[in-house]
N, CA and C atoms of all chains as a GROMACS GRO file, in nm:
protein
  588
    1UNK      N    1   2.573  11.699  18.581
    1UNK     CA    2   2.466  11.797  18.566
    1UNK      C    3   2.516  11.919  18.487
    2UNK      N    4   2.626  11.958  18.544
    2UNK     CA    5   2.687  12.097  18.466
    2UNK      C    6   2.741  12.052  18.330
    3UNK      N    7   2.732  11.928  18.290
    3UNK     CA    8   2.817  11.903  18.158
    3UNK      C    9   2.671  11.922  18.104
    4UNK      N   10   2.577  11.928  18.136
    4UNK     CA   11   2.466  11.885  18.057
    4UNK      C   12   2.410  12.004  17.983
    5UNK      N   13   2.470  12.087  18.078
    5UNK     CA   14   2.464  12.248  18.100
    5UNK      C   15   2.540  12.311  17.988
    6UNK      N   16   2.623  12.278  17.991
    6UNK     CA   17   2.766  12.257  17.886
    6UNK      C   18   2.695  12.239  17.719
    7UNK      N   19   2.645  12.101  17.717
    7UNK     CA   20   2.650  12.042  17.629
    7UNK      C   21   2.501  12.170  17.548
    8UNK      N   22   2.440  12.170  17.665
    8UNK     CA   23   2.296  12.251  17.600
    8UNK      C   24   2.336  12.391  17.537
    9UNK      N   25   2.395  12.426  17.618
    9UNK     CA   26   2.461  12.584  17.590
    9UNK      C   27   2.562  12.584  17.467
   10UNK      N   28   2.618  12.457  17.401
   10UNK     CA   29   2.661  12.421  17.319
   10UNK      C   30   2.600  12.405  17.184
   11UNK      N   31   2.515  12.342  17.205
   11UNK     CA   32   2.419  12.298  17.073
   11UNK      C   33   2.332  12.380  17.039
   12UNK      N   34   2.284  12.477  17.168
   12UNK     CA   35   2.192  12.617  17.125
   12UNK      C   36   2.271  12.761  17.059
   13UNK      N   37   2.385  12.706  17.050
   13UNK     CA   38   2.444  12.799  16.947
   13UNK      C   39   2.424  12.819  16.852
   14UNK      N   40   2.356  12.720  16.780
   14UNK     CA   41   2.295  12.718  16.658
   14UNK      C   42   2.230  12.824  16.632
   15UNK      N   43   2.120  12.883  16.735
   15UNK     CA   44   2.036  12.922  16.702
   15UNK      C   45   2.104  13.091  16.748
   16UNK      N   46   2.204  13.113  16.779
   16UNK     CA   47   2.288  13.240  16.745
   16UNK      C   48   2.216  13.345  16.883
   17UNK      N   49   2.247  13.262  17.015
   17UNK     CA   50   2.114  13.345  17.174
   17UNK      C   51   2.205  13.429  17.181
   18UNK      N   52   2.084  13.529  17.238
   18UNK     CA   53   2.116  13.716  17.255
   18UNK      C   54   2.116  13.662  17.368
   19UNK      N   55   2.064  13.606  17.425
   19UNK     CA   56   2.034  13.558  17.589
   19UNK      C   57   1.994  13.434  17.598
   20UNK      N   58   2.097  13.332  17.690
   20UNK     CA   59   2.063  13.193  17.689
   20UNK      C   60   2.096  13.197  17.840
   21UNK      N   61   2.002  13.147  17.931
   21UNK     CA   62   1.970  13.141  18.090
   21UNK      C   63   1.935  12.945  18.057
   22UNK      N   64   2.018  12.927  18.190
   22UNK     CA   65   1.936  12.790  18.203
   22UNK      C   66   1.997  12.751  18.323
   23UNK      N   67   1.870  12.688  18.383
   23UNK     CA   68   1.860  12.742  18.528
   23UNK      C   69   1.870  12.553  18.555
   24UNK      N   70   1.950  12.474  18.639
   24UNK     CA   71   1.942  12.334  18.665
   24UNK      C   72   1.832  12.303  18.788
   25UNK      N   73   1.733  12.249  18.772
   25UNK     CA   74   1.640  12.212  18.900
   25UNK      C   75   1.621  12.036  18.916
   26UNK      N   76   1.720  12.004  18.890
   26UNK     CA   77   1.695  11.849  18.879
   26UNK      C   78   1.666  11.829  19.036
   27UNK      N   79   1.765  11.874  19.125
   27UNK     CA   80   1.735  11.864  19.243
   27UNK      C   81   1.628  11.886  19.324
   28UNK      N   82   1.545  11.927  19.267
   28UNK     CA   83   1.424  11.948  19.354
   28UNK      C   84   1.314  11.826  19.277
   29UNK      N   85   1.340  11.801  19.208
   29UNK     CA   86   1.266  11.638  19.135
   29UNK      C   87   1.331  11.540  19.105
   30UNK      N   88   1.427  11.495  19.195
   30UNK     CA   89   1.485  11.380  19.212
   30UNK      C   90   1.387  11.237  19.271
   31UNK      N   91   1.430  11.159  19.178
   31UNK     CA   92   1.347  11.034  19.268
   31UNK      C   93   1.220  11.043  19.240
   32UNK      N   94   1.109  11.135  19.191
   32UNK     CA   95   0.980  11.120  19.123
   32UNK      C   96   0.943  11.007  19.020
   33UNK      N   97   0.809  11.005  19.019
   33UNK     CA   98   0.826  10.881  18.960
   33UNK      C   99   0.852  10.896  18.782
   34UNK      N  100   0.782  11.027  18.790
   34UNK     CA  101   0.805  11.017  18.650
   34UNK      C  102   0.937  11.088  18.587
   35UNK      N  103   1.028  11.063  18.698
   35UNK     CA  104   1.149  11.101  18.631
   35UNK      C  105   1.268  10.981  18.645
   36UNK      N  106   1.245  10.838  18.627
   36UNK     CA  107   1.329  10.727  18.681
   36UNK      C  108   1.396  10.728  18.547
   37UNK      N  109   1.384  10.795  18.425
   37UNK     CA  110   1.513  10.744  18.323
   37UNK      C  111   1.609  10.839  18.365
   38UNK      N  112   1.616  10.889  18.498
   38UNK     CA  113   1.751  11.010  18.518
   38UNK      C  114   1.787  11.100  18.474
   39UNK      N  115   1.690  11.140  18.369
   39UNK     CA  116   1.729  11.279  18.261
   39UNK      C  117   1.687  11.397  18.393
   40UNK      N  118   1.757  11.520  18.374
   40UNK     CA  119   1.728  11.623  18.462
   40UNK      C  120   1.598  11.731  18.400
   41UNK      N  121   1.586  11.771  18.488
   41UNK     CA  122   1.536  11.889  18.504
   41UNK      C  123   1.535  12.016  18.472
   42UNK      N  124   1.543  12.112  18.353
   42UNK     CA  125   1.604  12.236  18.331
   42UNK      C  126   1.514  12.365  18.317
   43UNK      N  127   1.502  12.474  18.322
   43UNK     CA  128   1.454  12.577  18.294
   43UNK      C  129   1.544  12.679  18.229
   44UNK      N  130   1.472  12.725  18.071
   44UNK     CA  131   1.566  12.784  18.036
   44UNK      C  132   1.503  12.932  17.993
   45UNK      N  133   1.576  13.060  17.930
   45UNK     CA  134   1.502  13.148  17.890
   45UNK      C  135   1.616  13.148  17.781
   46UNK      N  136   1.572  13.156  17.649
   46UNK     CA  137   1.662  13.223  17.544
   46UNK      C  138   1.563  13.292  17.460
   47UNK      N  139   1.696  13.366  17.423
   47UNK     CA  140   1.636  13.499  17.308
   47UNK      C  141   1.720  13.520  17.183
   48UNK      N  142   1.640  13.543  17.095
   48UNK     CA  143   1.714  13.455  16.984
   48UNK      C  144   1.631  13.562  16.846
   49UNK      N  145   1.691  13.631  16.760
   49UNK     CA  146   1.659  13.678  16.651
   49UNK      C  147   1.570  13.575  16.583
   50UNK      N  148   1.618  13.463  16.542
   50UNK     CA  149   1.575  13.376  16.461
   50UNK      C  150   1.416  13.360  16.530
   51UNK      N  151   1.366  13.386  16.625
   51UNK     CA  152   1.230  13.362  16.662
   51UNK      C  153   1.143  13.452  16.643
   52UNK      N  154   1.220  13.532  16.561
   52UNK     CA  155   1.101  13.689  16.479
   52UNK      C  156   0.999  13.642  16.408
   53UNK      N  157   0.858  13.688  16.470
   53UNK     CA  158   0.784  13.648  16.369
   53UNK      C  159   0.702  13.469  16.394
   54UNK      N  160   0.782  13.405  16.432
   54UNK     CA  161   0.780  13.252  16.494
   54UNK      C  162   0.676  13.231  16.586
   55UNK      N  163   0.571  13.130  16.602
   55UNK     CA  164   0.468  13.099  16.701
   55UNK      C  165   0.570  13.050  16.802
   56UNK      N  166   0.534  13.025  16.910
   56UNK     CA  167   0.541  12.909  17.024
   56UNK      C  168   0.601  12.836  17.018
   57UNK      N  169   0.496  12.727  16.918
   57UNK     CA  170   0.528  12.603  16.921
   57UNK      C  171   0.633  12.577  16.806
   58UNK      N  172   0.664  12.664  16.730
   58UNK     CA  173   0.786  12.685  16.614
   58UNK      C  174   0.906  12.724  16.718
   59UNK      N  175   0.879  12.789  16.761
   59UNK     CA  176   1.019  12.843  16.901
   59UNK      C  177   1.064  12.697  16.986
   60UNK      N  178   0.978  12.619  17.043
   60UNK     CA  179   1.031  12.543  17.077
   60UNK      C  180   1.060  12.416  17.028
   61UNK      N  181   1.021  12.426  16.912
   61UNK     CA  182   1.020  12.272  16.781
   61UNK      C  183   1.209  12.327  16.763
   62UNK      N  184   1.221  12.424  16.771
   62UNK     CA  185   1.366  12.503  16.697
   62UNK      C  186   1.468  12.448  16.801
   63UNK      N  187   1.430  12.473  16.940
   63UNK     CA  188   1.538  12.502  17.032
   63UNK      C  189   1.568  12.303  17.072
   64UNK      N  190   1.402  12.243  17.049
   64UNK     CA  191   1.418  12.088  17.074
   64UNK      C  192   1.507  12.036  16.943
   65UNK      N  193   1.487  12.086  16.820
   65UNK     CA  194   1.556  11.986  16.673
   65UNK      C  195   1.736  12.049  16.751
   66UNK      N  196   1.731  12.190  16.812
   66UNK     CA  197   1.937  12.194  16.857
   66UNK      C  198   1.945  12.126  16.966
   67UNK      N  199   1.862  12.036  17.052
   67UNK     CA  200   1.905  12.026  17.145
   67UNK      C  201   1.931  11.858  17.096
   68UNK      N  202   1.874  11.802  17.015
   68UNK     CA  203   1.854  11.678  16.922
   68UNK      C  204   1.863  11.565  17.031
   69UNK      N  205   1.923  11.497  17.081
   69UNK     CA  206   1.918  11.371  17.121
   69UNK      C  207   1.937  11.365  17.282
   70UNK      N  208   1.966  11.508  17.333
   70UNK     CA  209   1.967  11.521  17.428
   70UNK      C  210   1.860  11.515  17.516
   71UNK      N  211   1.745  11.544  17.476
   71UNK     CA  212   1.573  11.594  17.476
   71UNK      C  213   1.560  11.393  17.515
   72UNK      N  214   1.622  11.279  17.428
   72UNK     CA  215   1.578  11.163  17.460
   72UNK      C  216   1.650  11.131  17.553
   73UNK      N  217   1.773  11.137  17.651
   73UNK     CA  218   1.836  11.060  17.743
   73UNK      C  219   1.814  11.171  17.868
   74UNK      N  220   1.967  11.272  17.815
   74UNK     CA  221   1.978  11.393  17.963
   74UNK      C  222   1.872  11.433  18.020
   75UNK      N  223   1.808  11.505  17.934
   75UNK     CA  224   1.693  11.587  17.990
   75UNK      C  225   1.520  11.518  17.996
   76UNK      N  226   1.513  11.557  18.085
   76UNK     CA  227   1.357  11.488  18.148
   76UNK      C  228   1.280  11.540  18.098
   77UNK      N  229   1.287  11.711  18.177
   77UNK     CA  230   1.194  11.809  18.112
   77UNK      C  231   1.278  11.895  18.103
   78UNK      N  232   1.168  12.013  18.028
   78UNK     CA  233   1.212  12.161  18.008
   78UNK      C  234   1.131  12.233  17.984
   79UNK      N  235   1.178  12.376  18.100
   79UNK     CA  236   1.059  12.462  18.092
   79UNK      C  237   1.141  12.539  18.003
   80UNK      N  238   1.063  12.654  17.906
   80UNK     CA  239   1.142  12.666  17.784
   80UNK      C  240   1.044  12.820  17.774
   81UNK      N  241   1.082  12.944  17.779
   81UNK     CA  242   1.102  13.086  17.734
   81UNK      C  243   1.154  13.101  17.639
   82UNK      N  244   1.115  13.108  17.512
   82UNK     CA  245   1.169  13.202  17.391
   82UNK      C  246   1.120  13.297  17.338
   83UNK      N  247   1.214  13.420  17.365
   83UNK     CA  248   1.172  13.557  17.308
   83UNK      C  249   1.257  13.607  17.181
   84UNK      N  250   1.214  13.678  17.144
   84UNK     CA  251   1.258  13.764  17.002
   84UNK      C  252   1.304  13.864  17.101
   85UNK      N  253   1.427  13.959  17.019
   85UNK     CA  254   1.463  14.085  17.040
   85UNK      C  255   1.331  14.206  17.079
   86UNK      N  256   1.239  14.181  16.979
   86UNK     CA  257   1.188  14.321  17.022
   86UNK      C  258   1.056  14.276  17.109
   87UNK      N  259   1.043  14.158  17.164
   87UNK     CA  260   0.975  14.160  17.300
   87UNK      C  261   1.027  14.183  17.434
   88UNK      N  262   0.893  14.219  17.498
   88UNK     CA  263   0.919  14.174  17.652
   88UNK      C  264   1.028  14.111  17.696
   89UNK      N  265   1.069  14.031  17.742
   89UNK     CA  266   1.125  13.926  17.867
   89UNK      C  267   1.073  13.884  17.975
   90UNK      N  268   0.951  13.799  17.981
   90UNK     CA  269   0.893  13.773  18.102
   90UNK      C  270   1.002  13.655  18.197
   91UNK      N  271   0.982  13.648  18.287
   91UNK     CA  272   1.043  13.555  18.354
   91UNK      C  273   0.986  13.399  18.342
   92UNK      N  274   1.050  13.305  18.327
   92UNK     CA  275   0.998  13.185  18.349
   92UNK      C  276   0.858  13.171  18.476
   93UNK      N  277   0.763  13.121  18.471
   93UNK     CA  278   0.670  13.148  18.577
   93UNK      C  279   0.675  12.961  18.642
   94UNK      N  280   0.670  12.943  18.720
   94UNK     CA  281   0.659  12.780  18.745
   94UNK      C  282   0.543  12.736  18.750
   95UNK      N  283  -0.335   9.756  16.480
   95UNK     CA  284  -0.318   9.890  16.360
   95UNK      C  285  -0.183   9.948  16.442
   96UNK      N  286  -0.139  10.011  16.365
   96UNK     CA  287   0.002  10.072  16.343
   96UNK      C  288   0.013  10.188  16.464
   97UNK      N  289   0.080  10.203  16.548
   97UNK     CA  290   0.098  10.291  16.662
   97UNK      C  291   0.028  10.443  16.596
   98UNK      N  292   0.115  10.479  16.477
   98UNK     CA  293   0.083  10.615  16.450
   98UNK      C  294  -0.083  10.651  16.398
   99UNK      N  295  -0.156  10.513  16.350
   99UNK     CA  296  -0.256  10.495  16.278
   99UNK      C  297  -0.348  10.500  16.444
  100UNK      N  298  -0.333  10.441  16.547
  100UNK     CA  299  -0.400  10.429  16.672
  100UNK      C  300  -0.440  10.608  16.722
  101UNK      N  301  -0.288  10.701  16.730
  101UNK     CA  302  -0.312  10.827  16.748
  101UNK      C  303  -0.375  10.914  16.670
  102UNK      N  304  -0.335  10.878  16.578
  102UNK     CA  305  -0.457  10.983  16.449
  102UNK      C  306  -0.575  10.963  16.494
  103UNK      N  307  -0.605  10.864  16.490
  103UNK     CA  308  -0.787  10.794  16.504
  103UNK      C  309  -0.828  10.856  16.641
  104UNK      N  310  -0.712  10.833  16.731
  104UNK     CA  311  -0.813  10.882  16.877
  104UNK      C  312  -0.783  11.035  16.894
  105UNK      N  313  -0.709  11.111  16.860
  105UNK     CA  314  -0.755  11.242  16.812
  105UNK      C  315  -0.805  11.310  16.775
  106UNK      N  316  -0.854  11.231  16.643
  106UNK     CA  317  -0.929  11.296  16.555
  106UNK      C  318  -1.080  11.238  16.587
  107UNK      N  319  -1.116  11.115  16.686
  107UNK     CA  320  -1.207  11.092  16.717
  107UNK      C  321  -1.298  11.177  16.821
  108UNK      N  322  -1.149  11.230  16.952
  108UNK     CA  323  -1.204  11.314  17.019
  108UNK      C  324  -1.140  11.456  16.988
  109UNK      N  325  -1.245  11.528  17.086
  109UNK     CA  326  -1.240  11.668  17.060
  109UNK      C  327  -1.090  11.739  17.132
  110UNK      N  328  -1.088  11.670  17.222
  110UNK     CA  329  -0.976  11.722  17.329
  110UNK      C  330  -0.894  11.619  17.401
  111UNK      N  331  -0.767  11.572  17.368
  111UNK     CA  332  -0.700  11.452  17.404
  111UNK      C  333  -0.565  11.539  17.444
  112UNK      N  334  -0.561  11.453  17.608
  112UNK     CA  335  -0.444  11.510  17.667
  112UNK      C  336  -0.363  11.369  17.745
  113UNK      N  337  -0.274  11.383  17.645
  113UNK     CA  338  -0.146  11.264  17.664
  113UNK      C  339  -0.076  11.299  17.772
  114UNK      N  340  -0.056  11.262  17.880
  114UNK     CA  341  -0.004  11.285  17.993
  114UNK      C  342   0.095  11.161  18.086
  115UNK      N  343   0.123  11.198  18.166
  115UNK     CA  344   0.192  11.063  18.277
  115UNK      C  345   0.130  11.064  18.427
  116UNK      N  346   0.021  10.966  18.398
  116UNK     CA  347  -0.094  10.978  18.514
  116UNK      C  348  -0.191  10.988  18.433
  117UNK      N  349  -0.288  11.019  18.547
  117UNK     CA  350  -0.438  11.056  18.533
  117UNK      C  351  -0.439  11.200  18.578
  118UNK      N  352  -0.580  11.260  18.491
  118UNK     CA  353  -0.587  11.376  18.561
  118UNK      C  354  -0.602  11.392  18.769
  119UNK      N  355  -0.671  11.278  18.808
  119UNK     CA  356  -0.667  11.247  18.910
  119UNK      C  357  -0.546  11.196  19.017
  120UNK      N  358  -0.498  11.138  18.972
  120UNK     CA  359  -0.355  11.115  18.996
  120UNK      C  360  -0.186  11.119  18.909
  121UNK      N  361  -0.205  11.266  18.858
  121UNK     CA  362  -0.068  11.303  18.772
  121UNK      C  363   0.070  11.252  18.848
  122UNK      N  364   0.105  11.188  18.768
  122UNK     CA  365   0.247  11.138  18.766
  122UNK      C  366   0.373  11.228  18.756
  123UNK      N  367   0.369  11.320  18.711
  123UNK     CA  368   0.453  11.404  18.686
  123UNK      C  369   0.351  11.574  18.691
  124UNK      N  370   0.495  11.672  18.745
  124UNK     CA  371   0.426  11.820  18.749
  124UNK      C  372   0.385  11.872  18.657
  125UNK      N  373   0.428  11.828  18.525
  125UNK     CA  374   0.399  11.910  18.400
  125UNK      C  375   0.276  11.841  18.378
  126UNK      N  376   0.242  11.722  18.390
  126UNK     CA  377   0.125  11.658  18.305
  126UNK      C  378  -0.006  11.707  18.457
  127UNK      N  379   0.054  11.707  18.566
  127UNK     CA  380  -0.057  11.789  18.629
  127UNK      C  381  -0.120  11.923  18.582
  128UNK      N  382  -0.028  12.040  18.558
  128UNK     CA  383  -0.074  12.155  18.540
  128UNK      C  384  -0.128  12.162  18.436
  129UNK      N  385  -0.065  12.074  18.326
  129UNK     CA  386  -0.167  12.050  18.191
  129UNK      C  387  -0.334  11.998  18.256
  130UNK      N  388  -0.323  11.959  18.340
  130UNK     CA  389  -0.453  11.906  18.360
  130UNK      C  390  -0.546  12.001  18.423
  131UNK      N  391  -0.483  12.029  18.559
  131UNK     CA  392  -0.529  12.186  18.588
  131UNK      C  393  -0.567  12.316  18.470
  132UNK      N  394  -0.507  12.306  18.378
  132UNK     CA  395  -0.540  12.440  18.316
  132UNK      C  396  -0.637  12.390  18.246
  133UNK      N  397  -0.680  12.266  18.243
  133UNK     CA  398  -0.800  12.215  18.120
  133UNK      C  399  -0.910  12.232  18.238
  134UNK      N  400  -0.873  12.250  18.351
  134UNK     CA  401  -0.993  12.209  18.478
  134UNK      C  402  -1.021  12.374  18.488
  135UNK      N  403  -0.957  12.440  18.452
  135UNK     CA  404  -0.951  12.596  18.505
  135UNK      C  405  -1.039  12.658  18.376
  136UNK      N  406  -1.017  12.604  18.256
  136UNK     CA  407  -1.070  12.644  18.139
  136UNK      C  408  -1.208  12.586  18.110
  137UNK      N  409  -1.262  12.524  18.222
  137UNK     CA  410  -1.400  12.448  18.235
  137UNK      C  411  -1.426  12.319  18.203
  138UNK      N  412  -1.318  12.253  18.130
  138UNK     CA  413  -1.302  12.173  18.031
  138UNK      C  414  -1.299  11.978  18.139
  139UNK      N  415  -1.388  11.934  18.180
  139UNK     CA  416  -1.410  11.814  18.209
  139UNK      C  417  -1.403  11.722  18.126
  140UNK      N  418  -1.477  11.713  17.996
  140UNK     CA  419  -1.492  11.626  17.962
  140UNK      C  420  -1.418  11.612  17.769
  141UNK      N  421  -1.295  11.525  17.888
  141UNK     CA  422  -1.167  11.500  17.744
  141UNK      C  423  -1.153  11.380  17.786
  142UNK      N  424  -1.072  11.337  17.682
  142UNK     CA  425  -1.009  11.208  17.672
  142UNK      C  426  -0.882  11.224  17.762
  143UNK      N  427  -0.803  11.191  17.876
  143UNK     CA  428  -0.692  11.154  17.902
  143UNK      C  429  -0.633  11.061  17.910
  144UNK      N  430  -0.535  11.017  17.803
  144UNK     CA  431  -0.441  10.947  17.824
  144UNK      C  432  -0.305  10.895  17.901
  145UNK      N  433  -0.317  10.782  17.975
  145UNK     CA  434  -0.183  10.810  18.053
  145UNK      C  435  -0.103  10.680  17.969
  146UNK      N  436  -0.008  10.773  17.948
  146UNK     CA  437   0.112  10.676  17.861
  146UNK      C  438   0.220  10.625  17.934
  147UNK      N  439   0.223  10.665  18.071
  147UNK     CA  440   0.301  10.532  18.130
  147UNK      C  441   0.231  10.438  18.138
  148UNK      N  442   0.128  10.384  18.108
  148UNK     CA  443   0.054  10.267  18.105
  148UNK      C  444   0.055  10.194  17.954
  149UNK      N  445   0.136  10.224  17.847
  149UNK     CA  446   0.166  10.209  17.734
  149UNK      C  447   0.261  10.260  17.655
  150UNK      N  448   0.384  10.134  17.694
  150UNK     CA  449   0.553  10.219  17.616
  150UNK      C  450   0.550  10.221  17.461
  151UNK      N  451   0.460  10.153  17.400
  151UNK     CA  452   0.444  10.171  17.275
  151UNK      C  453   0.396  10.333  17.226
  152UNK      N  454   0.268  10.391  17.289
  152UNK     CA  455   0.270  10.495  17.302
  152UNK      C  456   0.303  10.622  17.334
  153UNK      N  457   0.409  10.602  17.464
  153UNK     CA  458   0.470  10.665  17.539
  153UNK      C  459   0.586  10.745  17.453
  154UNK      N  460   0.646  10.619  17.360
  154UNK     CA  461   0.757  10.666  17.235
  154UNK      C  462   0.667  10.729  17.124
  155UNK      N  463   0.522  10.675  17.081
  155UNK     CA  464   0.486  10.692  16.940
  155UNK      C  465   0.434  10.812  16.940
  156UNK      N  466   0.383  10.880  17.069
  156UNK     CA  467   0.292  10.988  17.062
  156UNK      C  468   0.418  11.143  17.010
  157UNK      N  469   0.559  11.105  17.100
  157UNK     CA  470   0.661  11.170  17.040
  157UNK      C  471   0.724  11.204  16.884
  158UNK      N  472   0.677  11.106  16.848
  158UNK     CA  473   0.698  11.091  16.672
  158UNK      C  474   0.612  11.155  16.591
  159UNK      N  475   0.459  11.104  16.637
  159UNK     CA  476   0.379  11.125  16.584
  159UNK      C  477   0.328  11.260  16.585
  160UNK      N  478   0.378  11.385  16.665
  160UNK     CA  479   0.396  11.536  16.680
  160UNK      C  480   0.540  11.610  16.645
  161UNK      N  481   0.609  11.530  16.650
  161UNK     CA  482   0.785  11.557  16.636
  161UNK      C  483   0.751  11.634  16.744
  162UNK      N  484   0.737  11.596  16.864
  162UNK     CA  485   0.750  11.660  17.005
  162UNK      C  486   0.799  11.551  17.109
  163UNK      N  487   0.931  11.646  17.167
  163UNK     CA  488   1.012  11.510  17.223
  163UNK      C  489   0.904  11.496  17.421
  164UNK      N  490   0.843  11.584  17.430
  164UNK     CA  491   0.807  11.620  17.575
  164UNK      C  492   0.680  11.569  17.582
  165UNK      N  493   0.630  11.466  17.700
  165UNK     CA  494   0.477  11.509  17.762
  165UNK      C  495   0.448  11.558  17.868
  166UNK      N  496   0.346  11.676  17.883
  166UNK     CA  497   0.205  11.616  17.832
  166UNK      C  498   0.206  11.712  17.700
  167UNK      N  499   0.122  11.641  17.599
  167UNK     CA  500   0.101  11.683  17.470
  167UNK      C  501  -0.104  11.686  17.475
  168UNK      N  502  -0.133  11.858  17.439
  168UNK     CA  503  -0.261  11.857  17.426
  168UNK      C  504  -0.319  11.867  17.300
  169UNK      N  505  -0.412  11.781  17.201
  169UNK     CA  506  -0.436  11.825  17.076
  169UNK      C  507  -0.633  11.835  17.114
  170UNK      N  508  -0.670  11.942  16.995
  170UNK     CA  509  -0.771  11.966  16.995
  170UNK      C  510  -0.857  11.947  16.911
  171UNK      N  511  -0.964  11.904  16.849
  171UNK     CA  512  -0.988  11.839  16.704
  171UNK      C  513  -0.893  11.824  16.612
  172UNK      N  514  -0.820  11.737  16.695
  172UNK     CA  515  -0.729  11.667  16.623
  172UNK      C  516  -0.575  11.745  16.546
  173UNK      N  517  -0.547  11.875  16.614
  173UNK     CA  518  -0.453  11.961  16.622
  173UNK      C  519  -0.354  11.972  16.761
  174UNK      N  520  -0.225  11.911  16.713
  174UNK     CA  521  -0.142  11.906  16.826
  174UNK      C  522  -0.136  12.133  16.853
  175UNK      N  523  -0.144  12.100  17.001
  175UNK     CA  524  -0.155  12.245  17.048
  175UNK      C  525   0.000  12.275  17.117
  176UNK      N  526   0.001  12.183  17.210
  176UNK     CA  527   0.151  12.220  17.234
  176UNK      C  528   0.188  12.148  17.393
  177UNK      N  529   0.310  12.157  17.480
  177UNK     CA  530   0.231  12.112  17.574
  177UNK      C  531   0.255  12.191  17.704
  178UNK      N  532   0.316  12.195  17.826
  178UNK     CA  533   0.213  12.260  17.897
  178UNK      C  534   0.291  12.410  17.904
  179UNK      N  535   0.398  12.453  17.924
  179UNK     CA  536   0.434  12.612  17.922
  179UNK      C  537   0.308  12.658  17.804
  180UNK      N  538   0.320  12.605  17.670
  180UNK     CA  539   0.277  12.672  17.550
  180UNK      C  540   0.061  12.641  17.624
  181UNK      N  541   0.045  12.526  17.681
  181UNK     CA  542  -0.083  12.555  17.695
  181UNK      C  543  -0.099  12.654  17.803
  182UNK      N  544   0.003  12.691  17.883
  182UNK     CA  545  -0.004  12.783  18.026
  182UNK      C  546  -0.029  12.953  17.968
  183UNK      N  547   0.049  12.972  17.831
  183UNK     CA  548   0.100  13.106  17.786
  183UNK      C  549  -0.018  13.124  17.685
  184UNK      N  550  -0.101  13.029  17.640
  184UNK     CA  551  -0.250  12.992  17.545
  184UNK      C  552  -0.317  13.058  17.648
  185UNK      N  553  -0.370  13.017  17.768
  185UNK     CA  554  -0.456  13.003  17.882
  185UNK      C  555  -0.444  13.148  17.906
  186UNK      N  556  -0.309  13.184  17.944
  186UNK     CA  557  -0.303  13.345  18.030
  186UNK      C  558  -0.357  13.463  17.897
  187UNK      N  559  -0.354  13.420  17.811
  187UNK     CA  560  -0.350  13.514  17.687
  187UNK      C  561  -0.524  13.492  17.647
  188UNK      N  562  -0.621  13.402  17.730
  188UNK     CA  563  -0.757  13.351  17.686
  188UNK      C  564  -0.735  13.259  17.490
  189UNK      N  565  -0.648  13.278  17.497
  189UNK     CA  566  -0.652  13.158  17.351
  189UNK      C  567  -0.702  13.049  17.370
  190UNK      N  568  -0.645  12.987  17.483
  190UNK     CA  569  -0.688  12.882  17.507
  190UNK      C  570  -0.825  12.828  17.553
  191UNK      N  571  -0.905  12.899  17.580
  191UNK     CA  572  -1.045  12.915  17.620
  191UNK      C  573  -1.089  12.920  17.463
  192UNK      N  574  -1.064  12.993  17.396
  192UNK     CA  575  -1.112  13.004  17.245
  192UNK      C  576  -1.146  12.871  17.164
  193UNK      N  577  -1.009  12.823  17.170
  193UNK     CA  578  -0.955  12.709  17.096
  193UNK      C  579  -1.053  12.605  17.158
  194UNK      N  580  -1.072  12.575  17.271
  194UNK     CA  581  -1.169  12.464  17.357
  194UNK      C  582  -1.313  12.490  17.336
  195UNK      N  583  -1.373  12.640  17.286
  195UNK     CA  584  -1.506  12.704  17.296
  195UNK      C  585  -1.574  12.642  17.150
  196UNK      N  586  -1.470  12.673  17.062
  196UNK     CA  587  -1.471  12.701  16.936
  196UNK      C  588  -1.558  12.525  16.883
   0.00000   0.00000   0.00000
């Protein structure tokens, strides 16, 4: 689980985070059904210059192309916060 | 017809198609529930839902066919929207009411 942690916090370097949070919740959705290929669970918040200006769905098209192949095996889901420098910071909401 | 040729057509056929795991009635997964909830909260009954664990051909193609690796995936005349944080952060902001009105 923590390598996965590893590996994410690794590949989102790319994108150069002012703030990279990522929170592991596999454990609380273990054994669901729609999680039997074993990929985990993650919640993350990053903040990232490069998302100046950027919609949504451009923020997280960005953070899924660094996370690349990981998105098809490790990870199940992801709840996914991306802010720019000169916003807010809301908290992940569940 | 060709997986990607199947999703175009039923997108663009309906107004509001939400690719999910389950039914809105019985969601398979938490994310493809709250996607469903926020379409139920936004007034929105009458869509197409798809459940793609009932089709692995789709289950992979609908991913390609958005370059979005995650479901549930919501598109709206035939515009992938996003899926559910981005429809949750649509919804709280009333966009998403717009986008469904419109």
């Amino acid at each position: 689980m923590t390598d996965t942690v590893a590996e994410m916090r690794a590949r989102l370097a790319c994108l150069n985070p002012l703030r990279l949070d990522i929170l592991d919740e596999s454990a609380a959705h273990a054994g669901h059904a729609g999680a039997r290929s074993g990929g985990g669970h993650y919640r993350m918040h990053i903040a990232s210059a490069t998302f100046e200006g950027l919609g949504t769905v451009a923020r997280h098209r960005a953070v899924y192309a660094a996370l690349g192949d990981l998105m098809q095996n490790a990870i199940h889901a992801l709840t996914i916060v991306a802010t720019s420098p000169s916003e807010n910071t809301p908290e992940p909401t569940a | 017809m060709d997986i990607q040729d199947r999703i175009r057509q039923q997108v663009e056929a309906n107004p509001v198609v939400l690719y999910m795991k389950g039914t809105p009635q019985f969601p398979q997964c938490g994310f493809s529930s709250r996607a469903a909830q926020i379409l139920k909260a936004c007034g929105v009954n009458d869509y197409l839902a798809v459940n793609v664990l009932a089709d692995a051909e789709l289950r992979e193609g609908i991913k390609v066919f958005s370059s979005w690796p995650t479901i549930p995936q919501l598109y709206i005349k035939g515009q992938f929207v996003g899926g559910s944080d981005i429809m949750m952060d649509l919804y709280q902001k009333g966009e998403l009411q717009t986008l469904l009105a419109a």
